[in-house]
C-alpha positions as semicolon CSV with decimal commas, in nm:
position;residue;x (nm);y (nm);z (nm)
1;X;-6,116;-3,553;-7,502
2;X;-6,455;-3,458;-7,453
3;X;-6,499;-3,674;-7,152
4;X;-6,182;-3,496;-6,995
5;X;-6,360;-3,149;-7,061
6;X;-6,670;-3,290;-6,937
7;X;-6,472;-3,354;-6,595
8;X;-6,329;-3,060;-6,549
9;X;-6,629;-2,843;-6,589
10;X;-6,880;-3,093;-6,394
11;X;-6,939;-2,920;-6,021
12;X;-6,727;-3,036;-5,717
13;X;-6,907;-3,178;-5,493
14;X;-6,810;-3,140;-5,108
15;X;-6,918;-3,382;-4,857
16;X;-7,097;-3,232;-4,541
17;X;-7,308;-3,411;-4,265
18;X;-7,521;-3,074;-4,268
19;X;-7,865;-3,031;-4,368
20;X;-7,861;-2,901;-4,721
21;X;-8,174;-2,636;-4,662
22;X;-7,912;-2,464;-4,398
23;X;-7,831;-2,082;-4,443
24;X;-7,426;-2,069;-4,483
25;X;-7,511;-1,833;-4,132
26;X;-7,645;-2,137;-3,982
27;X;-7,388;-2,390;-4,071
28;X;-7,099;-2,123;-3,938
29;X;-7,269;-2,145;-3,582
30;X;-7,277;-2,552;-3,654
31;X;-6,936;-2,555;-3,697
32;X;-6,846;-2,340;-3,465
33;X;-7,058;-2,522;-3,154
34;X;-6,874;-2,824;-3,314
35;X;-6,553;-2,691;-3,234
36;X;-6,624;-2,588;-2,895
37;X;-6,836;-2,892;-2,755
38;X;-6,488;-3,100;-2,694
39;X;-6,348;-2,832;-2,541
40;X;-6,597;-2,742;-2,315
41;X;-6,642;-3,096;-2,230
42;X;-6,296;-3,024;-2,124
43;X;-6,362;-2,783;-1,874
44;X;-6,636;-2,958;-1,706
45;X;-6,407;-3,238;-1,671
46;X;-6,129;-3,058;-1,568
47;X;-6,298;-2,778;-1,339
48;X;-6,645;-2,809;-1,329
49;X;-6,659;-3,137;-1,147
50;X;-6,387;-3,031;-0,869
51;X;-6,591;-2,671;-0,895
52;X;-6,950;-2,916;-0,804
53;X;-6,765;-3,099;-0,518
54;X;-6,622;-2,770;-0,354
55;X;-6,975;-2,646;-0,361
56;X;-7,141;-2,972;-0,229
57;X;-6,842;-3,018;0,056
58;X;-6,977;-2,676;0,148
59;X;-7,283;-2,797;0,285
60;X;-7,152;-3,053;0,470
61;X;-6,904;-3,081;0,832
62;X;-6,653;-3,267;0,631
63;X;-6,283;-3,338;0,745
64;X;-5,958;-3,363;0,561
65;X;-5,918;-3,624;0,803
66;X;-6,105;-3,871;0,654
67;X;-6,351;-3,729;0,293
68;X;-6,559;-4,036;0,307
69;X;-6,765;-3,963;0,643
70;X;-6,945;-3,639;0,690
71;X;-7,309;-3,529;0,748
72;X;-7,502;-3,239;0,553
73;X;-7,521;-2,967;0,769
74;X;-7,693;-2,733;0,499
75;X;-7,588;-2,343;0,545
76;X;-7,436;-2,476;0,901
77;X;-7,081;-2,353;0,763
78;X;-7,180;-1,988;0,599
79;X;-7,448;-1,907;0,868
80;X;-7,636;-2,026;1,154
81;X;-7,837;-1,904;1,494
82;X;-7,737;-2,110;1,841
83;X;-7,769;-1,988;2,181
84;X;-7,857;-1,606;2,071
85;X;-7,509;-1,602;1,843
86;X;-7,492;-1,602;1,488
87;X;-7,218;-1,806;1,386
88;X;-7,022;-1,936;1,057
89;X;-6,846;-1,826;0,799
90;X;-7,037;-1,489;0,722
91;X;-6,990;-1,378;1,107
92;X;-6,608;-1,470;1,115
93;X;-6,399;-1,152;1,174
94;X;-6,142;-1,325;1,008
95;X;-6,295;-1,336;0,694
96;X;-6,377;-1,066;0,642
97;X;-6,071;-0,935;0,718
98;X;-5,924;-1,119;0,414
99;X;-6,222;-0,993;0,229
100;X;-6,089;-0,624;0,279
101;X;-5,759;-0,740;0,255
102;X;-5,779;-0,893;-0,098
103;X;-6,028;-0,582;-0,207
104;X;-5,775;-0,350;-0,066
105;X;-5,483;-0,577;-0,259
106;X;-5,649;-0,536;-0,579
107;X;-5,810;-0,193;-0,575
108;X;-5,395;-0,030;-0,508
109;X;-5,220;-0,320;-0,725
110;X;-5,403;-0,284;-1,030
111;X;-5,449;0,095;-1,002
112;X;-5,019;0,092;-0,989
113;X;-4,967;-0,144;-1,229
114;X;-5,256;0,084;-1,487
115;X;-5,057;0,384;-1,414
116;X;-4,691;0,263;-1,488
117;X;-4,840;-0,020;-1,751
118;X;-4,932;0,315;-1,937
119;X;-4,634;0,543;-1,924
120;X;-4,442;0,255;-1,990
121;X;-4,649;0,134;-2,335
122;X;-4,644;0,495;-2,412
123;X;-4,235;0,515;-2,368
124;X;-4,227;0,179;-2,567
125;X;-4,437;0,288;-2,879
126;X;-4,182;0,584;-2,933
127;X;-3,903;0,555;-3,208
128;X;-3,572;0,539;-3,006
129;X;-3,263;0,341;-3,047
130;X;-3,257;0,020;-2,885
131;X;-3,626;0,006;-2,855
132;X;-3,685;-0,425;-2,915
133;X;-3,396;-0,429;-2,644
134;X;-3,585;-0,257;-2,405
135;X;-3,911;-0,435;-2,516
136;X;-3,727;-0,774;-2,392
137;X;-3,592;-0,636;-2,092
138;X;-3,934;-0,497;-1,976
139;X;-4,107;-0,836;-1,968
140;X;-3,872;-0,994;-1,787
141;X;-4,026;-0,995;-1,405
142;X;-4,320;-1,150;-1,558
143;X;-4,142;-1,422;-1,738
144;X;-3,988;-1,520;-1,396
145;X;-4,190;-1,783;-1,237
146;X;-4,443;-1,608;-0,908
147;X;-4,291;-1,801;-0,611
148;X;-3,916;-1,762;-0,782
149;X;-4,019;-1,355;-0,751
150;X;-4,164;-1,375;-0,404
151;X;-3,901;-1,574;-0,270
152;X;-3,601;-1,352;-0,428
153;X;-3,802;-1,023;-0,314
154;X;-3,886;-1,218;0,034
155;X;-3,508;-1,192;0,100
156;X;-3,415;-0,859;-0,040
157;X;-3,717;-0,708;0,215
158;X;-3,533;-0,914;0,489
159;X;-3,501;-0,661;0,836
160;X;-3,173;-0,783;0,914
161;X;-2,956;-0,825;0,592
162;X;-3,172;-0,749;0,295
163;X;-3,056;-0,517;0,070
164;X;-3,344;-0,298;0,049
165;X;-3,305;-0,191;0,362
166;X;-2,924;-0,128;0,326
167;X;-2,972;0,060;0,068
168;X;-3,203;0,249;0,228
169;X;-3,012;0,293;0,595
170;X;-2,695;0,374;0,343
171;X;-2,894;0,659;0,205
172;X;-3,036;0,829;0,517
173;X;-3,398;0,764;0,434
174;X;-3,468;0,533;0,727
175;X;-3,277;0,542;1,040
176;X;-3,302;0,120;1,129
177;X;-3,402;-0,197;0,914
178;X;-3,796;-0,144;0,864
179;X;-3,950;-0,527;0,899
180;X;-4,117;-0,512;0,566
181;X;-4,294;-0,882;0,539
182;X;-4,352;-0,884;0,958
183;X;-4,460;-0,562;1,043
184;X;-4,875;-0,493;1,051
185;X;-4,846;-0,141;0,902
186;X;-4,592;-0,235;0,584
187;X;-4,655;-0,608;0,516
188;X;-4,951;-0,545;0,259
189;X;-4,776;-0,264;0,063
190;X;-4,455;-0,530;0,056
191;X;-4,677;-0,758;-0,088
192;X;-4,833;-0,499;-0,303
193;X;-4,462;-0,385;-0,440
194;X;-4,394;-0,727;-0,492
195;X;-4,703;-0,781;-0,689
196;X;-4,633;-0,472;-0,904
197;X;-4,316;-0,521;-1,025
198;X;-4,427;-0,874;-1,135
199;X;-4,770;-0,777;-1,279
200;X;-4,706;-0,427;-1,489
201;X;-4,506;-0,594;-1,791
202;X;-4,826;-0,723;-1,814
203;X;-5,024;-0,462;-1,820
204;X;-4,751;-0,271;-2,011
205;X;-4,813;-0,568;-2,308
206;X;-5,161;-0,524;-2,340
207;X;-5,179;-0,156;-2,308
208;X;-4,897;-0,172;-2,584
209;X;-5,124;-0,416;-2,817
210;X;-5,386;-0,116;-2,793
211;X;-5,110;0,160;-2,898
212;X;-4,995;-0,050;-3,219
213;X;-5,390;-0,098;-3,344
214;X;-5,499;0,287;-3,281
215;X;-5,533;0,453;-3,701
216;X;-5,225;0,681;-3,760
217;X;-5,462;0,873;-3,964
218;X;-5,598;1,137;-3,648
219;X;-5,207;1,156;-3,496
220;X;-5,158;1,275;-3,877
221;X;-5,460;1,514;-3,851
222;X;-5,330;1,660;-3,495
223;X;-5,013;1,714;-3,567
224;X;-5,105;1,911;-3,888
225;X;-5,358;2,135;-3,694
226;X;-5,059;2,140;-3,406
227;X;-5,277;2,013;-3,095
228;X;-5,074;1,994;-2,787
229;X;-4,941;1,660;-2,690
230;X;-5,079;1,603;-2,404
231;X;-5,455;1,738;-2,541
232;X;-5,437;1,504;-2,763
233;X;-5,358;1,221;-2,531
234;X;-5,721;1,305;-2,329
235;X;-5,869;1,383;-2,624
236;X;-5,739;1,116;-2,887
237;X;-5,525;0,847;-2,713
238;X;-5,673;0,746;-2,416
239;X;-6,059;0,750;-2,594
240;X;-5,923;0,515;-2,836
241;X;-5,731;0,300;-2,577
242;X;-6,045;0,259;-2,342
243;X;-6,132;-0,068;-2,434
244;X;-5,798;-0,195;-2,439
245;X;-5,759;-0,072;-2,091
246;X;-6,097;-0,212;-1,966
247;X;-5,966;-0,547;-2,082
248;X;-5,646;-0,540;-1,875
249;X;-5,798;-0,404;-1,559
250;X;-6,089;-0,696;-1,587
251;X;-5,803;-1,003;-1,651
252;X;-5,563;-0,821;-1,357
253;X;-5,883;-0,772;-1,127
254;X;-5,978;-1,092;-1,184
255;X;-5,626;-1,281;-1,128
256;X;-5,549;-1,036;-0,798
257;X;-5,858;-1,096;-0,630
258;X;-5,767;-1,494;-0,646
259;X;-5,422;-1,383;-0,560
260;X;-5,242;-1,669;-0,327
261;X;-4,899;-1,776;-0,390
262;X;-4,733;-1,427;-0,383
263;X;-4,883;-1,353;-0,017
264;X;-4,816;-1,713;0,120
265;X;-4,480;-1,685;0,015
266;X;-4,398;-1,359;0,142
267;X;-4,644;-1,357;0,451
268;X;-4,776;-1,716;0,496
269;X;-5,045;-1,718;0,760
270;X;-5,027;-1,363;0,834
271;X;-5,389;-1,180;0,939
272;X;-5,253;-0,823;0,838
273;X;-5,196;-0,974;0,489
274;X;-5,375;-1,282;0,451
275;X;-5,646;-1,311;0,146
276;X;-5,956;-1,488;0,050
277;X;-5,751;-1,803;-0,133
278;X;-5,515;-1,806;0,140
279;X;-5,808;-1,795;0,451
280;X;-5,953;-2,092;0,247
281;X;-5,625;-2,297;0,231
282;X;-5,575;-2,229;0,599
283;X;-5,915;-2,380;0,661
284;X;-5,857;-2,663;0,399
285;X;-5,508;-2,745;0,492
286;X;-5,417;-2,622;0,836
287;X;-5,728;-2,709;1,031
288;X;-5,845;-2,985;0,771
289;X;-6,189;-2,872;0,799
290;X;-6,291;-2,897;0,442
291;X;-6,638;-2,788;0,485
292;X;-6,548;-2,462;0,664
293;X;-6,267;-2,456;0,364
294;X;-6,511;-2,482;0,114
295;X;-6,733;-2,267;0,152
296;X;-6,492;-1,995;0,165
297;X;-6,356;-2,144;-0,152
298;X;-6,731;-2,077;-0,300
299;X;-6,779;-1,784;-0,190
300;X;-6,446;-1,673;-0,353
301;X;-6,605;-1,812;-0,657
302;X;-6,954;-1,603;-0,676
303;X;-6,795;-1,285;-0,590
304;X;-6,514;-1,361;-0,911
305;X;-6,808;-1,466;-1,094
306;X;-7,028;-1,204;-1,038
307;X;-6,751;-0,935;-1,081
308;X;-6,743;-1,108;-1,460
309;X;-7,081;-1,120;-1,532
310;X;-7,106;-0,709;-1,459
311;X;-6,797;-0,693;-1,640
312;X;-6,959;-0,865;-1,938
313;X;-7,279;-0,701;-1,903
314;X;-7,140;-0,318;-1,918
315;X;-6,902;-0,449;-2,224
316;X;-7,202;-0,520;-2,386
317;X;-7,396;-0,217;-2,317
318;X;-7,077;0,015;-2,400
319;X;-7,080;-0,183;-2,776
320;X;-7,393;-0,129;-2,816
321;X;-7,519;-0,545;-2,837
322;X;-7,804;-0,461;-2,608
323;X;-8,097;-0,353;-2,750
């Protein structure tokens, strides 16, 4: 009996391969760099070694033609001086043109897709009947797969028998079939459209996340003191929801200025429409000059790259981490 009590009331002991003398702060970060080392061993496997190779191919005059015989070139492919020309990849009018055109893409996508992404999670956070039923039906163009959207919406812009432009003609708004994907002056906002209706559900969900954490406590307060709806939007709501929105803008920038498969499918090789990813595939692909390819492919990178890093930086300086 007293062996039994002596058991129970003798200390468990917990086996750790941590130093005993470690602060439990200390042995949280262990574990928690413990966790994340095979993952991050992951990524480097995954995309930091293809990342590495992009960037070395960059420097080099190599062909898709054949990978294992090129020469280094150095900056040869972004710039360089012959004959009194500047030539390469910084000097291409091309390039830049997909530089404006993905900046341009981005800028009017996300600032759509904020705007209805916010009347819509407002719309959705109100007490109505059949409210999950509507929830459903609103995430549905961003359940459908990105080339499965393109493609249907590449045939309902068709000039000769889509049915946006019947619909249109029917209702007197246009006089003939506008050529949505082929003309210079309409192909971007298509693409744009396009890239709206598939993108605000997901704007809508986040923004929605935000609405469902706010306190009920100062809607309580207003309503009591009888502020003004829409004061108290300004003044209460959209305050609170700033962080949630800086969020979603950051992860839509970020996604729409790597934006590809929605313009190939609707545009392909298209100048008037054609971005950054899709200039680099042209060069990668098309031409099979990997080098040229690649170091648009890295320059993508450092401009997504540094967009996070300022990102990060005034996140940090808005919470207060910097001291």
């Amino acid at each position: 009996m007293e062996q039994t009590l002596a058991k129970q009331q003798a200390p468990k002991r917990t086996l750790t391969l941590l130093p005993k003398n470690l602060s439990a702060q200390q042995q949280r970060v262990l574990y928690a760099w413990a966790f994340l080392i095979p993952t991050i061993i992951l990524l480097l496997m995954v995309a930091g070694w293809p990342l590495l190779r992009t960037i070395w191919f960059s420097f080099t005059d190599a062909s898709l033609a054949n990978l294992d015989e090129f020469e280094w070139i150095g900056f040869g492919n972004y710039l360089y001086y012959e004959e009194g020309e500047y030539f390469g990849l910084l000097t291409d009018g091309e390039w830049w043109q997909s530089v404006w055109n993905t900046v341009f893409f981005t800028v009017m996508s996300v600032s759509i897709e904020l705007v209805l992404g916010l009347l819509i999670a407002l719309a959705l956070n109100q007490q109505f009947p059949g409210r999950i039923i509507f929830r459903t039906v609103v995430l549905i163009p961003w359940v459908i797969p990105t080339i499965v959207s393109a493609k249907i919406w590449g045939w309902m812009l068709h000039d000769q028998f889509g049915v946006i432009n019947h619909l249109l003609v029917s209702a007197g708004l246009i006089e003939k079939p506008l050529a949505w994907t082929a003309d210079s002056d309409l192909s971007l906002w298509a693409v744009i459209i396009v890239d709206v209706w598939k993108t605000t559900p997901f704007m809508t969900l986040l923004i929605f996340a935000g609405l469902q954490m706010l306190p009920t406590d100062c809607y309580r307060a207003a309503k009591i003191d009888g502020i003004p709806p829409l004061k108290l939007f300004f003044r209460v709501t959209l305050p609170l929801l700033a962080p949630t929105i800086m969020v979603a803008v950051i992860f839509r920038a970020l996604d729409a200025l790597r934006v590809f498969d929605v313009i190939y499918v609707l545009t392909a090789n298209n100048a008037d429409t054609m971005s950054m990813s899709v200039f680099a595939r042209q060069q990668l692909v098309a031409f099979q000059d990997v080098g040229y390819g690649s170091a648009a492919s890295t320059c993508l990178f450092f401009i997504i790259a540094l967009i996070t890093l300022v990102y990060l930086y005034l996140g940090r300086k808005q919470v207060g981490m910097d001291k």
